[in-house]
C-alpha positions as CSV (number, residue, x, y, z in Angstrom):
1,X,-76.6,96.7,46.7
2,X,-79.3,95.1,44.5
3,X,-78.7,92.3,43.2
4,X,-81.8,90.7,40.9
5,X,-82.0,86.9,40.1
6,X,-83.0,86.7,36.2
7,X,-84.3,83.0,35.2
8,X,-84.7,83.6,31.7
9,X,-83.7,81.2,28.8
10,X,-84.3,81.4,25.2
11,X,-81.9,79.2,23.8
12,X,-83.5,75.9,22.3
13,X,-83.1,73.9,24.9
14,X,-79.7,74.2,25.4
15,X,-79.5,76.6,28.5
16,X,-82.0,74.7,30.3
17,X,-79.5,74.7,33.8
18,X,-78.9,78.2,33.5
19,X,-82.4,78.8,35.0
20,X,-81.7,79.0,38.8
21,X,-78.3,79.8,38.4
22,X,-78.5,83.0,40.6
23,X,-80.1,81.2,43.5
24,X,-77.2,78.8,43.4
25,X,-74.7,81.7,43.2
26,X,-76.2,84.1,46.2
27,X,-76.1,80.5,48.3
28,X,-71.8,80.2,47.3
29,X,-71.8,83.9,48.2
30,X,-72.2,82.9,51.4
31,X,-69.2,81.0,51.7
32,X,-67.1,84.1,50.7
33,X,-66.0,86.1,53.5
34,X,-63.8,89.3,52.0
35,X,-63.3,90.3,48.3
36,X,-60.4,91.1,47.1
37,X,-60.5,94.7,47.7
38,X,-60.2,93.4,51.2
39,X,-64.0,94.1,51.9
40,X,-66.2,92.1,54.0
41,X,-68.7,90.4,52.2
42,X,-72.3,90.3,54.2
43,X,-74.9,88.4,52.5
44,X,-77.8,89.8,54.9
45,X,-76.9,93.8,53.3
46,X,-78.0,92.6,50.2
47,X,-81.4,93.2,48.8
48,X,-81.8,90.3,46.4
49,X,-85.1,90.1,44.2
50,X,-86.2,87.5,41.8
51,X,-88.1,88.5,38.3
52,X,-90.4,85.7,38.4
53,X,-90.8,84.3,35.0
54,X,-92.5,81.3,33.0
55,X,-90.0,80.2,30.1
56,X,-92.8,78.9,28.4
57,X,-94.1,81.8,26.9
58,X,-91.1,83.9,25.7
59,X,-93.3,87.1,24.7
60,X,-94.5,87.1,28.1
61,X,-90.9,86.5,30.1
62,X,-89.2,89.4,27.8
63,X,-92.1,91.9,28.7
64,X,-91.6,90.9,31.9
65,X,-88.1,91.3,32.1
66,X,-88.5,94.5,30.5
67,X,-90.7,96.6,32.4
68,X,-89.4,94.8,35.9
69,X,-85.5,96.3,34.8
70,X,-87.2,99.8,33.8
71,X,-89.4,100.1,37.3
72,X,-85.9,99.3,38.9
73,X,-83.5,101.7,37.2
74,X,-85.6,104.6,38.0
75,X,-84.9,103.3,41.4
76,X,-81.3,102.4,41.7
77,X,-77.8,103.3,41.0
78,X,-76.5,100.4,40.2
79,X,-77.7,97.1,39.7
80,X,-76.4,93.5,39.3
81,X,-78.4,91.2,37.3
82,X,-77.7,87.1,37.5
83,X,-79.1,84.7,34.4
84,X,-80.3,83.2,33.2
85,X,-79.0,82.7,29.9
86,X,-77.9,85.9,27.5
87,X,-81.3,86.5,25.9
88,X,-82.5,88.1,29.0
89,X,-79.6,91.1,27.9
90,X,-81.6,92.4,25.0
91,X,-84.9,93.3,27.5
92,X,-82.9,94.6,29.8
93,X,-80.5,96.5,27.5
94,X,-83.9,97.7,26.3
95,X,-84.5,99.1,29.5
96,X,-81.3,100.6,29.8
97,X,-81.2,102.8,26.9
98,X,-84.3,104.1,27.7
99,X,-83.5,105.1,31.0
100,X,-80.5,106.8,29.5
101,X,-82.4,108.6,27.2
102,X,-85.2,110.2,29.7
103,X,-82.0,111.3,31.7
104,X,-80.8,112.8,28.4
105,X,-77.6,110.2,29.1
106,X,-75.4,108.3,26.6
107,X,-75.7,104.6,27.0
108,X,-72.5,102.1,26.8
109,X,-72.4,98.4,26.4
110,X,-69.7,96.4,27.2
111,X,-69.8,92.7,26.6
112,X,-67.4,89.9,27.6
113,X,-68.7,87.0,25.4
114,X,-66.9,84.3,23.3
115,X,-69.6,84.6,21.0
116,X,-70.6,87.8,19.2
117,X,-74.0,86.7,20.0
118,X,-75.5,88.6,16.3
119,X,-77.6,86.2,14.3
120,X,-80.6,87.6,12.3
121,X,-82.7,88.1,15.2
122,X,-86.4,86.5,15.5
123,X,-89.6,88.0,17.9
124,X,-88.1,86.9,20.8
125,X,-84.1,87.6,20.8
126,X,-82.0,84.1,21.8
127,X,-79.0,83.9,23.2
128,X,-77.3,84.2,20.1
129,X,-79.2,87.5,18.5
130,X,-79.7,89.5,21.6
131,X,-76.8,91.9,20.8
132,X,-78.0,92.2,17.3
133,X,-81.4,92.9,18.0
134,X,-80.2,95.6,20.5
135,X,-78.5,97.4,18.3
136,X,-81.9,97.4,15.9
137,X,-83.7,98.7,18.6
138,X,-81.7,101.7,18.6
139,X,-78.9,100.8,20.8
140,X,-75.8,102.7,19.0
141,X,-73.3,101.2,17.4
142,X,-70.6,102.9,18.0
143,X,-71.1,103.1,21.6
144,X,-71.0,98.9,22.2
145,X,-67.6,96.6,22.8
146,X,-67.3,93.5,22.4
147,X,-64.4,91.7,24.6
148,X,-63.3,88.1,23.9
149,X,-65.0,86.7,21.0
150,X,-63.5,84.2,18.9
151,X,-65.9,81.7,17.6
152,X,-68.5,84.0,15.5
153,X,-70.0,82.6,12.1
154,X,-70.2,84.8,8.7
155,X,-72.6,86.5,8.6
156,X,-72.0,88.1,12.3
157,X,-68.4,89.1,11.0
158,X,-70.1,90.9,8.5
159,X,-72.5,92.5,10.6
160,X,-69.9,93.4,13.0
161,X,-67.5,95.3,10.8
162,X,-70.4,96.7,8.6
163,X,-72.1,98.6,12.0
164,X,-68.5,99.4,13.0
165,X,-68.6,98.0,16.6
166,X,-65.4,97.7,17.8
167,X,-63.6,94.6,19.2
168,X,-61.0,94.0,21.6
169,X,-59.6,90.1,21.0
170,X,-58.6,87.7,23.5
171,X,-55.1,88.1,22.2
172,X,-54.9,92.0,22.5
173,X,-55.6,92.0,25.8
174,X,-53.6,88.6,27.2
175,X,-50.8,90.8,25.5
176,X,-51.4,94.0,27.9
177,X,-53.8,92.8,30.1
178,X,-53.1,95.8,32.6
179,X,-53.4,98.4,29.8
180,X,-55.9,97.2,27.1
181,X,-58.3,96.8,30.7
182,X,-57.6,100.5,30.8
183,X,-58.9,101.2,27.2
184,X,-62.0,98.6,28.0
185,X,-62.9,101.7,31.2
186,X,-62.1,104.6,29.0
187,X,-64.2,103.0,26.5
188,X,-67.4,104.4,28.9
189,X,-66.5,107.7,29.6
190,X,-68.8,110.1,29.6
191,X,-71.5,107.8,29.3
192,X,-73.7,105.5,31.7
193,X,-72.7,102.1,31.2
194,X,-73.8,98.2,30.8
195,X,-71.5,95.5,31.4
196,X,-72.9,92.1,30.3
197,X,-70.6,89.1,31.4
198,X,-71.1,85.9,29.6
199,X,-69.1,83.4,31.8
200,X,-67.9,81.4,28.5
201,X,-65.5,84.5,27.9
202,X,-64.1,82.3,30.6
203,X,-62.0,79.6,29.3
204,X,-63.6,76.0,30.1
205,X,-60.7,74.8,32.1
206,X,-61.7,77.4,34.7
207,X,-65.7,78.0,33.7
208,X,-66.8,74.6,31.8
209,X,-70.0,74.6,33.1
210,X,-71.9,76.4,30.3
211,X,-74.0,76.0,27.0
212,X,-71.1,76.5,24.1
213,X,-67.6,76.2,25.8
214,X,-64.6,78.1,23.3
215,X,-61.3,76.8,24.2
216,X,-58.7,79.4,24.2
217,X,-60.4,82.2,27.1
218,X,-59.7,84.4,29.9
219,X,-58.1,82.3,33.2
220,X,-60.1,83.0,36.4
221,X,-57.6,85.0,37.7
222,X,-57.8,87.6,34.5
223,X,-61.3,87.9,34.8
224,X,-61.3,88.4,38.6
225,X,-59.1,91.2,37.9
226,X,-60.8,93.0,35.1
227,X,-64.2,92.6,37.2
228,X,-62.5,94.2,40.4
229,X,-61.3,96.9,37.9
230,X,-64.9,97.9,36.2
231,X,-66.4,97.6,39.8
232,X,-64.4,100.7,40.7
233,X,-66.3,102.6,37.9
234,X,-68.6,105.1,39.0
235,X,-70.4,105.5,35.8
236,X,-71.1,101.5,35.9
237,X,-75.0,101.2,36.2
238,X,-75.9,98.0,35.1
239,X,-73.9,94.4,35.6
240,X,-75.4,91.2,34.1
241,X,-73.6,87.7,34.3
242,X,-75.5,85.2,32.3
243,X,-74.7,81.5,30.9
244,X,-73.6,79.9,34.3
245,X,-75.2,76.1,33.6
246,X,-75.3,75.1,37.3
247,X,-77.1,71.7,36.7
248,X,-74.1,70.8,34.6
249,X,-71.7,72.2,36.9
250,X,-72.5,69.9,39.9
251,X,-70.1,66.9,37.8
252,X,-67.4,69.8,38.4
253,X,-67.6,70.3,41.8
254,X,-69.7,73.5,41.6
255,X,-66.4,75.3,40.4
256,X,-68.2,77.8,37.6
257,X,-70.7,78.6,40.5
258,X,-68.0,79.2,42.6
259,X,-66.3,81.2,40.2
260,X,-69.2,83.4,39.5
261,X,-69.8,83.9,43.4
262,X,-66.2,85.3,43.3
263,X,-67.0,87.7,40.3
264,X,-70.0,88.9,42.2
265,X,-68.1,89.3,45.4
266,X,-65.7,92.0,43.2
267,X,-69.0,93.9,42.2
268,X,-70.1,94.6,45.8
């Protein structure tokens, strides 16, 4: 399994501990023994890479990100990318689509995020445009979800509903978690597909280290099970989980780290 270490951040400042987050959640891998499917987890069988990346010149650490994600599509069946914070999902969405399209594939996003993450996007996509400017760069509406978001401004509402891209609420699926997980999987079929995982779909009492905590999320045990559940997907191509501030989480105990190493463990 590849797993690929991401230390992007584009966020004003504000996602500044997010940058070594994957380092610090391979390391609480370790500690995990089995997954939940019952499978033993073996640190040494992964091949973990690093995009090396200077966040000082965004132009540079997008095109970076970029053509490192293409090179290692065309190389792998499925691949687990680790933020970072969530601009480093528009490059590598990027990459995506275009992988899909020389396979003649259709490409699926699926995004767990509080935020809708849709702002009028600038040259170099934040953290709060990259979904926006995905979907400019030819990423299909109709073939994105969003999971979870309850804190978006006006003017993403309204770009939301005018493109059409469906939503499943926090509510909708706390009411039917088993079956509205079901509709999040048959969402993808027949099409390759991109999970991006913003840990702040999490609520903070479970996940507080992060950026822009929204009270009123997923428990850890709900998103535990909805990540074992996608991992099972065969069409699932691409997994990013982004927005893990682990500077700020050592005053908690390392518990989003922890949490994030569990959600990995599910993917393997």
């Amino acid at each position: 399994m590849l797993v690929v270490k991401v230390p992007g951040i584009n966020a004003f400042g504000r996602t500044k501990g997010t940058r070594n987050s994957g380092e610090k959640i391979i390391a609480e891998l370790e500690k995990i023994f089995s997954n939940e499917k019952g499978m033993k987890i073996d640190r040494k069988l992964l091949d973990v890479n690093e995009i090396n990346l200077d966040n000082e010149n965004l132009e540079e650490q997008e095109k970076l990100i970029y053509e490192d994600s293409r090179k290692l599509l065309e190389k792998n069946e499925k691949i687990i990318f680790l933020g970072g914070d969530h601009s480093i999902s528009f490059p590598i969405g990027k990459a995506f689509l275009e992988s899909c399209n020389d396979k003649d594939e259709e490409a699926c996003l699926i995004v767990f995020d509080s935020h809708a993450d849709s702002i009028i996007p600038g040259k170099e996509p934040s953290h709060e445009e990259w979904l926006r400017a995905l979907n400019d760069s030819g990423f299909k509406a109709e073939n994105i979800l969003l999971v979870g978001s309850r804190n978006n401004d006006a003017e993403e509402i309204r770009f939301l509903a005018e493109n059409k891209i469906k939503q499943i609420s926090i509510n909708e699926l706390l009411l039917d978690l088993e079956n509205i997980t079901d509709l999040i999987m048959e969402f993808s079929n027949g099409k390759e597909l991109y999970v991006s995982f913003d840990i702040d779909v999490i609520d903070p009492a479970f996940a507080p280290a992060t950026g822009y905590k929204e009270p009123g999320g997923l428990s850890s045990r709900e998103a535990i099970y909805i990540v074992s559940r996608i991992s099972r997907m065969k069409n699932l191509k691409v997994f990013d989980l982004v927005e893990v501030d682990a500077v700020a989480d050592e005053k908690y105990e390392n518990i989003t780290v922890k949490l994030a190493a569990k959600l990995l463990a599910e993917l393997l």
